[in-house]
ZAPA-951586 format. One record per atom (N, C-alpha, C, O): y, z, x; residue in one letter. Coordinates in steps of 0.02 Angstrom, whole numbers, plus 50000, padded with zeros to 5 digits. Example, Ala and Ser with C-alpha at 12.3 -4.5 7.8 and 13.67 -1.06 7.14 Angstrom:
497165039050660A
497755039050615A
498355039050660A
498345042350712A
498885035450642S
499475035750684S
500025039450645S
500575040250670S
This chain:
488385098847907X
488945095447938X
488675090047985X
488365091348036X
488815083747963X
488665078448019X
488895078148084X
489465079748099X
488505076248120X
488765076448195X
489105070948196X
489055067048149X
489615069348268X
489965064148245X
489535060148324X
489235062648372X
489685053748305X
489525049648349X
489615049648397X
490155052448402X
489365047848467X
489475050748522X
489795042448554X
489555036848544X
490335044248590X
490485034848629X
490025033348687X
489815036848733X
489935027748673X
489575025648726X
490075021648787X
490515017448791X
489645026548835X
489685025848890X
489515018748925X
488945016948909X
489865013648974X
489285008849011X
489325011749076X
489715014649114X
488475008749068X
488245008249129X
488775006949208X
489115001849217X
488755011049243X
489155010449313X
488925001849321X
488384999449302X
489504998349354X
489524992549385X
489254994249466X
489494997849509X
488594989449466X
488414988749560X
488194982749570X
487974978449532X
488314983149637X
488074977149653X
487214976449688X
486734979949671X
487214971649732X
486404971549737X
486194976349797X
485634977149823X
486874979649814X
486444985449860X
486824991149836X
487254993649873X
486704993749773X
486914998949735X
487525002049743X
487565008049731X
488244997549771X
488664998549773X
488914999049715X
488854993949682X
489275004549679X
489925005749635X
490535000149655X
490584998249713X
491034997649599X
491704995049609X
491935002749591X
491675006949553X
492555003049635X
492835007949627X
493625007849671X
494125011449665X
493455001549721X
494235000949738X
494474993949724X
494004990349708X
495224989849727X
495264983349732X
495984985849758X
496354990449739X
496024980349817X
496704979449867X
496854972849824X
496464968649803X
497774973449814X
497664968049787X
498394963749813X
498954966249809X
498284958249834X
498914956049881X
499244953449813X
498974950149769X
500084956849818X
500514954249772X
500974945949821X
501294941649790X
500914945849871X
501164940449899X
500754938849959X
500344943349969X
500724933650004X
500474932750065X
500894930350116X
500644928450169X
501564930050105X
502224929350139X
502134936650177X
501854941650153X
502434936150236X
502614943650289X
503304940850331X
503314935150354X
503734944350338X
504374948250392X
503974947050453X
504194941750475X
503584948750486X
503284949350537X
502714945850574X
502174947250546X
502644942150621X
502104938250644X
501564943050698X
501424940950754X
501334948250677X
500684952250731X
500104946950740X
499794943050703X
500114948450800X
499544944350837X
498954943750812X
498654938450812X
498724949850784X
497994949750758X
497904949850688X
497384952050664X
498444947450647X
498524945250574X
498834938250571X
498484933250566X
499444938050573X
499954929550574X
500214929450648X
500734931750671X
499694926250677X
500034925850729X
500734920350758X
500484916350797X
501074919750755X
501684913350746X
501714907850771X
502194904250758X
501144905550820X
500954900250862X
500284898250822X
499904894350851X
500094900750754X
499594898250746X
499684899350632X
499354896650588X
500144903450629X
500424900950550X
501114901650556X
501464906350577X
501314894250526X
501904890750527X
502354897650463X
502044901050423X
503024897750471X
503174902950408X
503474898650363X
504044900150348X
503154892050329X
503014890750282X
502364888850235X
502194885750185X
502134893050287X
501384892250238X
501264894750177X
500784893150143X
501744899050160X
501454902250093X
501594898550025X
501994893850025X
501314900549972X
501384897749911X
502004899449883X
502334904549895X
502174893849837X
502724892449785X
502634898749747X
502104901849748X
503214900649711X
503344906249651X
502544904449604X
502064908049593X
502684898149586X
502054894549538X
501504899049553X
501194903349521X
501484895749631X
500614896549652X
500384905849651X
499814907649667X
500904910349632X
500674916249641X
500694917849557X
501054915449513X
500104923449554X
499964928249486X
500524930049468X
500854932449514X
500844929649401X
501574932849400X
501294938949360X
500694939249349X
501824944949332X
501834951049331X
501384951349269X
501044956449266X
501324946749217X
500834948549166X
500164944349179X
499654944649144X
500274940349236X
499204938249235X
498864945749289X
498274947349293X
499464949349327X
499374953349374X
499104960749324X
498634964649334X
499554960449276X
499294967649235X
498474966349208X
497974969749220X
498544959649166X
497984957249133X
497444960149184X
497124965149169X
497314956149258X
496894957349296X
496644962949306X
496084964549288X
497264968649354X
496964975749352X
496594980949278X
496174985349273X
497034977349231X
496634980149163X
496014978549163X
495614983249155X
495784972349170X
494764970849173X
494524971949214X
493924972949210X
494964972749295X
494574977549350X
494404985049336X
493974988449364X
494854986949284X
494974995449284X
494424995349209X
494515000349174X
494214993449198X
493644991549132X
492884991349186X
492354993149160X
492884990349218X
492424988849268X
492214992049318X
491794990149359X
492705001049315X
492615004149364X
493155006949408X
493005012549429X
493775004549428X
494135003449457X
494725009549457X
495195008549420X
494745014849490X
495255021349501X
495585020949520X
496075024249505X
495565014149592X
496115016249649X
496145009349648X
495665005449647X
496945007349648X
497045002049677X
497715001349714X
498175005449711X
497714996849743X
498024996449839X
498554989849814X
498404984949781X
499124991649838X
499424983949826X
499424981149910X
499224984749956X
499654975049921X
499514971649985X
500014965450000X
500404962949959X
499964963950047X
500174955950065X
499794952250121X
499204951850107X
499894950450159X
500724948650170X
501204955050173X
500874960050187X
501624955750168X
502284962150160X
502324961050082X
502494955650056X
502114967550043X
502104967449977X
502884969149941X
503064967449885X
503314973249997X
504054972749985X
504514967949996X
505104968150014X
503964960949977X
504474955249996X
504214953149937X
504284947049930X
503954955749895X
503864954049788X
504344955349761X
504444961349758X
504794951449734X
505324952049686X
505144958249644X
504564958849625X
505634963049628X
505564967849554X
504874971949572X
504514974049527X
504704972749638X
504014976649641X
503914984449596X
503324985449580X
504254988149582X
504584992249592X
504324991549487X
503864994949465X
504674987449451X
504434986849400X
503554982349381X
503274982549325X
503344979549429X
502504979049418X
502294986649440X
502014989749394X
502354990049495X
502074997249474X
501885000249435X
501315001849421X
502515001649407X
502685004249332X
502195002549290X
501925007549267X
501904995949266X
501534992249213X
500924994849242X
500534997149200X
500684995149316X
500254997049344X
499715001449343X
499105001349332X
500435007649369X
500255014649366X
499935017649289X
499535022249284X
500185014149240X
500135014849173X
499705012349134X
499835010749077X
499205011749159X
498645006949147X
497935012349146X
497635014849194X
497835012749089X
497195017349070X
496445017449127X
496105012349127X
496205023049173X
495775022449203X
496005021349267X
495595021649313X
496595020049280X
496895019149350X
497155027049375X
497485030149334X
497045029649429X
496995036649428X
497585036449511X
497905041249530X
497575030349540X
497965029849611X
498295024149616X
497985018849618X
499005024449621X
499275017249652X
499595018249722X
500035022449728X
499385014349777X
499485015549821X
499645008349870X
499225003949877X
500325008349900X
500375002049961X
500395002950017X
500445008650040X
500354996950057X
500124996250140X
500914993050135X
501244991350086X
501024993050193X
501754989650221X
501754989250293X
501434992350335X
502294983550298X
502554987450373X
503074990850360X
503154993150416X
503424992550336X
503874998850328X
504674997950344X
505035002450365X
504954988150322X
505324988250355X
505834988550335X
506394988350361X
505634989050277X
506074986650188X
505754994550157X
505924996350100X
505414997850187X
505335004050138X
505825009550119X
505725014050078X
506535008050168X
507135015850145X
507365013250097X
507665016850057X
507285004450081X
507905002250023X
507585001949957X
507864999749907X
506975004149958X
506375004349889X
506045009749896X
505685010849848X
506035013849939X
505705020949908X
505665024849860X
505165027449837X
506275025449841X
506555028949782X
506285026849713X
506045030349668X
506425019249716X
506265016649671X
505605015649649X
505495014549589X
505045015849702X
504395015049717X
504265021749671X
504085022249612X
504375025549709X
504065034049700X
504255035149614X
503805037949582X
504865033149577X
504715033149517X
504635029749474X
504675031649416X
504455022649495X
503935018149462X
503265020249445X
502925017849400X
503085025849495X
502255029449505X
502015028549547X
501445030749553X
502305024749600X
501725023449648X
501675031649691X
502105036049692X
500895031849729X
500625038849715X
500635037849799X
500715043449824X
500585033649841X
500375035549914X
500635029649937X
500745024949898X
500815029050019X
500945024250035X
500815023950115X
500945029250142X
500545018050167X
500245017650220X
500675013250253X
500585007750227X
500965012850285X
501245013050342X
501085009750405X
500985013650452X
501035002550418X
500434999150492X
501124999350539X
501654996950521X
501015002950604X
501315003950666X
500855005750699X
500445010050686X
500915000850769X
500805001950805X
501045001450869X
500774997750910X
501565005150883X
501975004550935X
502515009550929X
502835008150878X
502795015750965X
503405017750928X
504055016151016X
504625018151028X
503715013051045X
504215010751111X
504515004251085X
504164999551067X
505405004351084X
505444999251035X
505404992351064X
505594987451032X
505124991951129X
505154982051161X
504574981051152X
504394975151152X
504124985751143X
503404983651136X
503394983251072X
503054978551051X
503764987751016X
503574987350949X
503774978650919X
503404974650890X
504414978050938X
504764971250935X
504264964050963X
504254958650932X
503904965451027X
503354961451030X
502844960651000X
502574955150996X
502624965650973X
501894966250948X
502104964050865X
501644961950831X
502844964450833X
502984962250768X
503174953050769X
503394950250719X
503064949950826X
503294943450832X
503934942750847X
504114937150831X
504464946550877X
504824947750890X
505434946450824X
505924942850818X
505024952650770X
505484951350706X
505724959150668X
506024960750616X
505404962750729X
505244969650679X
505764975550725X
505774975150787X
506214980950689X
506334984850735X
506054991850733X
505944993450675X
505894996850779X
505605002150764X
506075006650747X
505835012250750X
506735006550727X
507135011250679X
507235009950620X
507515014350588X
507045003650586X
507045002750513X
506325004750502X
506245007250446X
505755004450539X
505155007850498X
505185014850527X
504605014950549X
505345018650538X
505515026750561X
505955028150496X
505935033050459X
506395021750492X
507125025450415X
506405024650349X
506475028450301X
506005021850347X
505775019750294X
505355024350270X
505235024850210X
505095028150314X
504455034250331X
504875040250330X
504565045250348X
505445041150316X
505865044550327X
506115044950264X
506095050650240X
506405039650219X
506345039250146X
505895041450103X
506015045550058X
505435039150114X
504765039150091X
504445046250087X
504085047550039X
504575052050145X
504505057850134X
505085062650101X
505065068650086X
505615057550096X
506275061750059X
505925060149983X
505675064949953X
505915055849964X
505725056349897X
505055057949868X
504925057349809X
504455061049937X
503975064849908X
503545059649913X
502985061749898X
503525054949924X
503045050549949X
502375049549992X
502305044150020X
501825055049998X
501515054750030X
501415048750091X
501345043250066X
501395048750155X
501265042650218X
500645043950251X
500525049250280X
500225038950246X
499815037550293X
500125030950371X
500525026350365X
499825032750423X
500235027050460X
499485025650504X
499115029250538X
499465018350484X
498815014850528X
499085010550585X
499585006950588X
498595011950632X
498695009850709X
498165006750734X
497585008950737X
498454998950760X
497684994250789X
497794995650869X
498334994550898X
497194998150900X
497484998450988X
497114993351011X
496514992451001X
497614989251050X
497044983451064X
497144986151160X
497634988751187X
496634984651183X
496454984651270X
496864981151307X
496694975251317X
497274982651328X
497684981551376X
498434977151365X
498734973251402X
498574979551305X
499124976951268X
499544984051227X
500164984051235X
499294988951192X
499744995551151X
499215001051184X
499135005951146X
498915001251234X
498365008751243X
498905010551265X
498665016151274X
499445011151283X
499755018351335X
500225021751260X
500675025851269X
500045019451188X
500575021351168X
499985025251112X
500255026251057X
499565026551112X
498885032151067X
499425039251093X
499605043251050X
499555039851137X
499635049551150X
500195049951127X
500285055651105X
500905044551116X
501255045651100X
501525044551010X
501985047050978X
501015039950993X
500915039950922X
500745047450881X
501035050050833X
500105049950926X
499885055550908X
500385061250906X
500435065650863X
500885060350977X
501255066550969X
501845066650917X
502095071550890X
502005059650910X
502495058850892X
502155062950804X
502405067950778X
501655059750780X
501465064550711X
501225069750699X
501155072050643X
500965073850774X
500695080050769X
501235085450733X
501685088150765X
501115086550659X
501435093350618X
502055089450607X
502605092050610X
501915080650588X
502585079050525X
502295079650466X
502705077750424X
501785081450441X
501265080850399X
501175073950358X
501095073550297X
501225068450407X
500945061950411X
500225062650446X
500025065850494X
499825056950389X
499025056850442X
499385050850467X
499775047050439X
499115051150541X
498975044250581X
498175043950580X
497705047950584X
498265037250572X
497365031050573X
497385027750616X
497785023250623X
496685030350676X
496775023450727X
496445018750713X
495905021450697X
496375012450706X
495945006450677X
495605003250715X
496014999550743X
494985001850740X
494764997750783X
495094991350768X
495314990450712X
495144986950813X
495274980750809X
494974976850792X
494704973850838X
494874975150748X
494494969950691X
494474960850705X
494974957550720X
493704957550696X
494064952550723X
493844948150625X
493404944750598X
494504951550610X
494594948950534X
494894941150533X
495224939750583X
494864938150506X
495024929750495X
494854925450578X
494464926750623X
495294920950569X
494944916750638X
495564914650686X
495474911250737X
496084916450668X
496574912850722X
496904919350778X
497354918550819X
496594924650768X
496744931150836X
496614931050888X
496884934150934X
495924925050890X
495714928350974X
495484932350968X
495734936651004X
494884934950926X
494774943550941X
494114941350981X
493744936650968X
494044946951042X
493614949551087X
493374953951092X
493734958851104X
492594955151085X
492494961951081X
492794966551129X
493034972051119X
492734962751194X
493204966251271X
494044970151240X
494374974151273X
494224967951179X
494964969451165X
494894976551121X
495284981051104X
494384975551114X
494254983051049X
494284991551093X
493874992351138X
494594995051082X
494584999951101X
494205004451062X
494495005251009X
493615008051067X
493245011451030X
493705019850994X
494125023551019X
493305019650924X
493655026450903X
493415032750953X
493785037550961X
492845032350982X
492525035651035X
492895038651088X
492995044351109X
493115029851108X
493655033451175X
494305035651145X
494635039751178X
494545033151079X
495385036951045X
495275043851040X
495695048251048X
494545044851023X
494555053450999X
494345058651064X
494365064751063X
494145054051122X
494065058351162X
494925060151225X
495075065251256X
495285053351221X
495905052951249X
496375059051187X
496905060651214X
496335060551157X
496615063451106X
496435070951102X
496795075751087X
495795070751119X
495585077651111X
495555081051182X
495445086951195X
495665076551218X
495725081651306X
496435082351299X
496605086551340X
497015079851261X
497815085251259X
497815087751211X
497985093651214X
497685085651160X
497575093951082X
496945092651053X
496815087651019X
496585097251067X
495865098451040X
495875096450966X
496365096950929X
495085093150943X
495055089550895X
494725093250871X
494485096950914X
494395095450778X
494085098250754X
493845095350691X
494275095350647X
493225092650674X
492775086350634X
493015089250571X
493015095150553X
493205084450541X
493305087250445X
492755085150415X
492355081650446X
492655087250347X
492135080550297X
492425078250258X
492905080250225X
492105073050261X
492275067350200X
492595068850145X
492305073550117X
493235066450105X
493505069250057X
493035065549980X
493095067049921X
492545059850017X
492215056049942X
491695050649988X
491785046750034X
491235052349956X
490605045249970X
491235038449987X
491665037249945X
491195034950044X
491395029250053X
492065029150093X
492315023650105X
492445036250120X
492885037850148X
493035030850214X
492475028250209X
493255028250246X
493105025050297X
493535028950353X
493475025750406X
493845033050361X
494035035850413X
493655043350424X
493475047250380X
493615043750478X
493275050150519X
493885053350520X
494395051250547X
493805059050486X
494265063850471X
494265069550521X
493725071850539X
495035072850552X
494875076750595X
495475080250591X
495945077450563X
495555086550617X
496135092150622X
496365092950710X
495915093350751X
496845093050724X
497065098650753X
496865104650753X
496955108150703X
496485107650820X
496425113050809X
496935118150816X
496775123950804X
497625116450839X
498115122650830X
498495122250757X
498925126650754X
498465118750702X
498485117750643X
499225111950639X
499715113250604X
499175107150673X
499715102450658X
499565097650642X
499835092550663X
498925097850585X
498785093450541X
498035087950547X
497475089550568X
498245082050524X
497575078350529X
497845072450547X
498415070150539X
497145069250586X
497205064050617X
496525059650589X
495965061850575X
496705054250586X
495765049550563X
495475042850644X
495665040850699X
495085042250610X
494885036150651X
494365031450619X
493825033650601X
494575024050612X
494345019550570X
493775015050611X
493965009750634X
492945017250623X
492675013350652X
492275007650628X
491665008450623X
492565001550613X
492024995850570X
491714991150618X
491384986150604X
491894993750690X
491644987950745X
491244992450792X
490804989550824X
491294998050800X
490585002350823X
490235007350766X
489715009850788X
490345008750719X
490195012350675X
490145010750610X
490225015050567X
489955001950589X
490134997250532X
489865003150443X
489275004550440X
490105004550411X
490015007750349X
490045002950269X
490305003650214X
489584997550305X
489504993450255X
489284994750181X
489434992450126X
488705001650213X
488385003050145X
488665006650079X
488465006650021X
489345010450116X
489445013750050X
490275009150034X
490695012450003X
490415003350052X
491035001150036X
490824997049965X
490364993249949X
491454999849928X
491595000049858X
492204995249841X
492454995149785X
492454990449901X
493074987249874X
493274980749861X
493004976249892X
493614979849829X
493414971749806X
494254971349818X
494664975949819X
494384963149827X
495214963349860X
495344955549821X
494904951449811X
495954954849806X
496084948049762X
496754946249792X
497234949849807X
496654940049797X
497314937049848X
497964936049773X
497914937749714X
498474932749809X
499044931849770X
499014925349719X
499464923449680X
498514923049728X
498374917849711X
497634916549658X
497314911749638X
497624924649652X
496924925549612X
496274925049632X
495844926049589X
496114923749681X
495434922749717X
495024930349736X
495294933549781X
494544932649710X
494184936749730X
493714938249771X
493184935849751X
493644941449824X
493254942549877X
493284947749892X
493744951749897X
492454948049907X
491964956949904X
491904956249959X
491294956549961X
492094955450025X
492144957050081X
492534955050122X
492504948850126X
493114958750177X
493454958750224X
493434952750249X
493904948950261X
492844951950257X
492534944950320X
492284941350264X
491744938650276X
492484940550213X
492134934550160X
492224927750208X
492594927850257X
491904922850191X
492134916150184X
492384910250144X
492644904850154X
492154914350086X
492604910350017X
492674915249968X
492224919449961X
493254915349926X
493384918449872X
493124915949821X
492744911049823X
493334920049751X
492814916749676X
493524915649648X
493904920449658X
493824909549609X
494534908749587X
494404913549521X
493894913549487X
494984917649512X
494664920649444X
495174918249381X
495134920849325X
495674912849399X
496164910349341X
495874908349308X
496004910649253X
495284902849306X
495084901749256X
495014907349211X
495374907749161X
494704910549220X
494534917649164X
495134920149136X
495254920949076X
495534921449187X
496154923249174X
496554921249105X
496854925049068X
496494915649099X
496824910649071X
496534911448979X
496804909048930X
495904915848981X
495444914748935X
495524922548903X
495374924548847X
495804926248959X
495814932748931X
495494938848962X
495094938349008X
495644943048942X
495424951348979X
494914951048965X
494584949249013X
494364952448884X
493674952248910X
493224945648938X
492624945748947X
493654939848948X
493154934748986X
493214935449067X
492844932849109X
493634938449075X
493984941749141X
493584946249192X
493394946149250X
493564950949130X
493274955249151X
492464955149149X
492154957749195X
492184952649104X
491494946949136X
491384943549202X
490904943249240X
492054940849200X
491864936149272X
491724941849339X
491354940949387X
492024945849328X
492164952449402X
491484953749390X
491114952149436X
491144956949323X
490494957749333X
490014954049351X
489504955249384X
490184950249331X
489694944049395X
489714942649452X
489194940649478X
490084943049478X
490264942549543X
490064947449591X
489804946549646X
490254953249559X
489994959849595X
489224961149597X
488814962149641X
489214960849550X
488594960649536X
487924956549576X
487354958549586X
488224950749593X
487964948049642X
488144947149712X
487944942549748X
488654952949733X
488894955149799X
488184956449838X
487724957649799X
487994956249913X
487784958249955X
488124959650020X
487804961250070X
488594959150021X
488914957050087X
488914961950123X
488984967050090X
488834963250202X
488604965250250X
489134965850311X
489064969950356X
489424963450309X
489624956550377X
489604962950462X
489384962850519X
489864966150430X
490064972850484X
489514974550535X
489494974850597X
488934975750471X
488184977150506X
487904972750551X
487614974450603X
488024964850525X
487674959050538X
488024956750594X
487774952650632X
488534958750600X
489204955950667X
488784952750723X
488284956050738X
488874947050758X
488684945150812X
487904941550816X
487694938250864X
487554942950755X
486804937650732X
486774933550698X
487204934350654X
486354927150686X
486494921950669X
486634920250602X
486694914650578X
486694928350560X
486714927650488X
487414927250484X
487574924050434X
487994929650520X
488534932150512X
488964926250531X
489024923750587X
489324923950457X
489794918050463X
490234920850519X
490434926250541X
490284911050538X
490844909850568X
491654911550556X
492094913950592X
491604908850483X
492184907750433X
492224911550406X
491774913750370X
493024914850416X
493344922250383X
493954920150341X
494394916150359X
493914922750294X
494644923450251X
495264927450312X
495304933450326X
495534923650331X
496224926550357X
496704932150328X
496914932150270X
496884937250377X
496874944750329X
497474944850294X
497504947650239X
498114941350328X
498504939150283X
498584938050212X
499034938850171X
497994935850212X
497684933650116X
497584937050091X
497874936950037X
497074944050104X
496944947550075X
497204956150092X
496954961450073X
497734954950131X
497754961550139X
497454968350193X
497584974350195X
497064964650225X
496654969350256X
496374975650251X
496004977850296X
């Protein structure tokens, strides 16, 4: 009896410091509801900056794409904006999404403000998880810190949806120094045993029009020690090589809490994610300074497509996290808006 042929396998995709592809954030728009200070700030992007219907990937160069990313490695992918619930028909790109061979997670970031009137619809399109950015639950501060566009009872209804229809929530939180610190104990309490994780995020000084100061960064150091002198904290492990949050419990069992350190604790070496704006541009790091356009390829097809990603990655090094503050470390950042953060 002949044996039968065995398929061949390829070779894992890395780059030049033996990074795996294994994630891509991928902004479906770069339009946002909301002007935050340390993303669009409103004194410094006009709200017509964004691109024409034209200028964005429509729903079949968007499938095309994730299909030659997910050829390449690719399990988990993140949708983004901008506010990604401001994409026409989102709800049906999922769908095409979720359904896409080798894709194992679909998962979005929001602000949550538009999430009670698409949850439903989200959750049975496929989408598998969804994250949540608040930071504020006092509503004059929340209303400030959104550009004075956001209210904190439509993202409470949305997180509130979102667990009615089974929706797993993550909810990420930027504390900046002397602007949202008095509101960490009450974030925390407010999720201690909803079985929501809260993420605290260092403050990132991602793109160039924030103002970021290192003086503004509040360390995960001091979040976990303000946190753990009113309910004791207890260290988790890692759920996978490349995790970026420091995982931690409650020790009276009302769940988990993380903490995201890329500005005292940079985890350059094991990041796996590659992020593509609305506009098709690819960039292997947060802090890139230029993207790689990938329409051309696009235009040519899934396996010339999916060539181009291998090249690119392939010749990834990027660092920026590690390198922060020495003379190797550009000036010039992709603005997070673009890519999603």
């Amino acid at each position: 009896m002949n044996a039968q042929p065995q398929a061949v396998v390829p070779a894992p995709l890395r780059d030049r410091r033996q990074r795996p592809l294994r994630d891509l954030r991928l902004s479906v728009i770069e339009a946002c509801n909301f002007r935050c200070g340390y993303c669009m700030p409103a004194d410094r992007i006009a709200d017509d900056h964004g691109l024409d219907s034209a200028g964005r990937m429509d729903f079949d160069q968007i499938h095309t794409l994730v299909r030659a990313f997910a050829r390449q490695g690719v399990t988990k992918l993140r949708l983004t904006g901008g506010e990604p619930l401001l994409r026409r028909d989102l709800p049906a790109l999922v769908a095409r999404l979720a359904s896409i061979e080798g894709i194992e997670d679909v998962a979005m970031t929001t602000n949550g403000t538009l999430l009670a009137r698409h949850a439903k619809a989200l959750r049975e399109a496929g989408l598998g998880r969804v994250t949540v950015s608040l930071d504020a639950l006092e509503p004059t501060l929340f209303a400030r810190l959104s550009g004075d566009r956001g209210r904190i009872e439509d993202v409470l209804a949305g997180i509130e949806a979102a667990e009615a229809v089974g929706l797993p929530v993550k909810l990420n939180s930027v504390i900046q120094r002397g602007l949202n610190e008095d509101q960490v104990l009450p974030l925390a309490e407010h999720f201690r045993g909803s079985g929501h994780v809260l993420r605290f995020i260092e403050y990132m000084d991602v793109g160039t029009c924030n103002g970021w100061r290192a003086g503004d960064v509040v360390s995960s150091a001091e979040l976990h020690a303000r946190i753990h002198a009113r309910w004791p904290l207890r260290a988790l492990d890692a759920q996978y090589r490349g995790e970026v949050a420091q995982r931690h419990a409650y020790a009276d069992g009302a769940g988990e809490i993380g903490f995201v350190s890329s500005i005292t604790a940079p985890f350059c070496g094991d990041c796996h994610r590659a992020r593509v704006s609305a506009d098709g541009q690819l960039y292997t790091c947060l802090f890139a300074d230029r993207g790689r356009d990938l329409r051309p390829a696009l235009a040519q097809g899934e396996d010339a497509l999916a060539d181009a990603i291998a090249g690119v990655w392939q010749a990834r090094a990027d660092r920026y996290s590690e390198l922060r503050g020495s003379p190797r470390a550009s000036g010039r950042r992709v603005e997070m808006f673009l890519v999603g953060g």
